[in-house]
C-alpha positions in Angstrom: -87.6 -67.0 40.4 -88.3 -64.7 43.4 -88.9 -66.1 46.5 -92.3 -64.2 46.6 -93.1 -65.9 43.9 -92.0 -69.4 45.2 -94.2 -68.6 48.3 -97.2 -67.6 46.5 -97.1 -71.0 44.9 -96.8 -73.1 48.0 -99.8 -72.0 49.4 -101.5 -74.5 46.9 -103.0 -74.4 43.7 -106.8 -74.7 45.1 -105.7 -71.1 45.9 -107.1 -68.0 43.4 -104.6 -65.7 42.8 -106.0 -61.9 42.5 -106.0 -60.6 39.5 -103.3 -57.7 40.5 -100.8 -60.5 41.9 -101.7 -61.6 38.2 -100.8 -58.5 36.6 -97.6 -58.3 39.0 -96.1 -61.1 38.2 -96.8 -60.9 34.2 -95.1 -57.5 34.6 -92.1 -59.5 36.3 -91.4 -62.0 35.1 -93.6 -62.0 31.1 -96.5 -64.3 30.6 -95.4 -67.0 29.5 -93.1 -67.2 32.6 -95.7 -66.9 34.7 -98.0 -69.2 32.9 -94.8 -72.0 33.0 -94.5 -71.3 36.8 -98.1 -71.9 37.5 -98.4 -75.0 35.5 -95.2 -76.6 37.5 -97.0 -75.8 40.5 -100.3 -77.7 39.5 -102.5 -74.8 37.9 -104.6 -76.5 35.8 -106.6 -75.1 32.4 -109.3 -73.6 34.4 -107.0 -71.4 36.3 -104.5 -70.6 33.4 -107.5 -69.3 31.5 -109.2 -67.3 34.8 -105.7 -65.7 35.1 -105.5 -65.0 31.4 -109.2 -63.0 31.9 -107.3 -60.4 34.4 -105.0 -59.4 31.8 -105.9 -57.0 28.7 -103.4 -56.0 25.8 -102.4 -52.8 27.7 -101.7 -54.7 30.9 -99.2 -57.0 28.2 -97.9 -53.6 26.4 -96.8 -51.9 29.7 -95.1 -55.1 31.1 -93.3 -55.2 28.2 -92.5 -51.7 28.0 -91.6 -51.4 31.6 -89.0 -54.6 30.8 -87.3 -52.8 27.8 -86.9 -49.7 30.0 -85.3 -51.8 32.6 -82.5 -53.5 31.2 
């Protein structure tokens, strides 16, 4: 993983990510990547599910779009 994303994560899981750093990193890296991330870090349910809320199927679509594009 990125080192931006590494530091995002050692400022503590007590900490709420906005829901564009959300959106970013889904775009990134996918979901599920994220979502594995956040979990080895110590998100717990709770904060899976808030992160989940800042994500619609377009925001999924484009990230996975913009992924086929890139490679």
């Amino acid at each position: 993983m990125g080192s931006e994303l590494q530091a995002a994560g050692e400022s503590g899981a007590e900490t709420r990510m906005s829901c564009s750093d959300v959106r970013y990193y889904v775009e990134k890296y996918t979901a599920e990547v994220a979502e594995m991330y956040a979990r080895s870090r110590g998100a717990t349910d709770a904060q899976i599910n808030r992160a989940r809320r800042c994500l619609t199927p377009a925001h999924v679509r484009r990230a996975e779009r913009w992924r086929t594009s890139a490679e």
